[in-house]
C-alpha positions as CSV (number, residue, x, y, z in Angstrom):
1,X,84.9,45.8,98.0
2,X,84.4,49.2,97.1
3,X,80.3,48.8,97.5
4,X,80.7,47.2,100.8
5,X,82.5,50.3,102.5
6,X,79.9,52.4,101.2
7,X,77.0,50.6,101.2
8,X,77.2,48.7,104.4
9,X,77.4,52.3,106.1
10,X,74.6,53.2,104.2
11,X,72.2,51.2,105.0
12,X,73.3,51.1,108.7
13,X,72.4,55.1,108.7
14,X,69.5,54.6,106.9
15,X,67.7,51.3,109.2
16,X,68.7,53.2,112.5
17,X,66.7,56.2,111.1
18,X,63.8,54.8,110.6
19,X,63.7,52.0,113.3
20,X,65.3,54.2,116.2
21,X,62.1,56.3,118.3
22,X,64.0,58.7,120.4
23,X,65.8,61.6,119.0
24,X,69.6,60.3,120.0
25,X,72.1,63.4,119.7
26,X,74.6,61.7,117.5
27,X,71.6,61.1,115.1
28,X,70.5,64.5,115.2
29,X,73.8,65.5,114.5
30,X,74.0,63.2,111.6
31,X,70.9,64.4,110.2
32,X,71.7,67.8,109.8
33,X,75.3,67.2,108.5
34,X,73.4,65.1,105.9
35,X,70.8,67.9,105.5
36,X,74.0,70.4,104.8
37,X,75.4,68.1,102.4
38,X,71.9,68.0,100.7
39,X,72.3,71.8,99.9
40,X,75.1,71.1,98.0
41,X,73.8,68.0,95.9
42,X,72.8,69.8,92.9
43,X,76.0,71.3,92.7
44,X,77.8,67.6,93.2
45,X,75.2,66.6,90.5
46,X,76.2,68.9,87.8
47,X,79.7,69.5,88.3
48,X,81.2,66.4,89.4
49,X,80.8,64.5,86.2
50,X,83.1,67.3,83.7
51,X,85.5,67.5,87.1
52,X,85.6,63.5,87.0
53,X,86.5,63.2,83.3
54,X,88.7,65.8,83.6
55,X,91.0,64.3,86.0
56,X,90.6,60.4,84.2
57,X,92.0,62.4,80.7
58,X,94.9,63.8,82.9
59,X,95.6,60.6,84.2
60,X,95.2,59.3,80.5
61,X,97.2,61.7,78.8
62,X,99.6,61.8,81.5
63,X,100.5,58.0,81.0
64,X,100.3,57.7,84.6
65,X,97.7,54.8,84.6
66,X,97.1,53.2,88.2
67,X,96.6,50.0,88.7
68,X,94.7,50.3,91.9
69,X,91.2,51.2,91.3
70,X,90.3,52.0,94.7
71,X,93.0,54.6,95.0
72,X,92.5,56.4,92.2
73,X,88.8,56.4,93.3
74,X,89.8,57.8,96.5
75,X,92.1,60.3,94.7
76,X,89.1,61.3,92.6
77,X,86.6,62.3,95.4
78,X,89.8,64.0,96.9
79,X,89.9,65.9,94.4
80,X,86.3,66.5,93.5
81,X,84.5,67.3,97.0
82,X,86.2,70.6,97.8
83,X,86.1,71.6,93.9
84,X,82.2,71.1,93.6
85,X,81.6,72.7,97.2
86,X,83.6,75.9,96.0
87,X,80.9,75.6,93.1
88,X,78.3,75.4,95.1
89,X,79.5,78.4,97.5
90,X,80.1,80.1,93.5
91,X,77.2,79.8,92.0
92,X,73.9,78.3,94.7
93,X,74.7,79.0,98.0
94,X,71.9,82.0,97.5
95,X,68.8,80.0,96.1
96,X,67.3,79.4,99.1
97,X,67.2,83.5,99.9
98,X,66.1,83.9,96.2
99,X,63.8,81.3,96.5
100,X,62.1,82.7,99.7
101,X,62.0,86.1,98.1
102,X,60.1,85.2,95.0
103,X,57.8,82.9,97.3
104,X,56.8,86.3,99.8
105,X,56.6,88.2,96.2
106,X,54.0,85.8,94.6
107,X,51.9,85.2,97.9
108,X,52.0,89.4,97.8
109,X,50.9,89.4,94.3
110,X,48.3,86.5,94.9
111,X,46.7,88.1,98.1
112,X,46.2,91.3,95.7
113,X,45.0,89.7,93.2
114,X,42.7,88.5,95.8
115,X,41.2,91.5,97.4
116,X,40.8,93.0,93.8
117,X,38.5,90.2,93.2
118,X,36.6,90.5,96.1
């Protein structure tokens, strides 16, 4: 059940992206809220496993054990979403000004290097 609410959607977003030919706003706007989310995967990536395990050895040592799987997953994400974006904001909300600095620095370096062997 759990697989059908998210991968119906899923593939829904994903057919009408490819198959639809004029830029619709709704899409656009889907696009680039997906696009924002994408700047934060890395941080979901790393962090959301120890945040996960965390919270299922709470529950655990607890002796609070739920019975509804679906909840608790729900619970889970509540819980981990807002932790792993204040992560992100933390530690990589920068990278892409670092990155384009170091990118202008070695295109400088390689343009010198360049006109000195010329």
């Amino acid at each position: 059940m759990l697989t059908a609410f998210m991968a119906i959607p899923a593939a829904l977003y994903v057919m009408s992206a490819l198959t639809v030919k004029s830029d619709l706003p709704i899409l656009r706007r889907l696009i680039d809220y997906g696009a924002k989310i994408g700047q934060w995967s890395f941080s979901i990536y790393v962090y959301h496993l120890p945040i996960v395990i965390a919270i299922l050895y709470t529950i655990e040592w607890s002796g609070v054990a739920p019975r509804n799987l679906p909840l608790l997953t729900y619970l889970t994400l509540i819980a981990t979403v807002p932790f792993t974006i204040f992560l992100w904001w933390l530690t990589e909300r920068r990278t892409g000004i670092i990155r384009k600095a170091l990118f202008t620095l070695l295109r400088g370096i390689r343009a010198r290097q360049a006109y000195a062997q010329a």
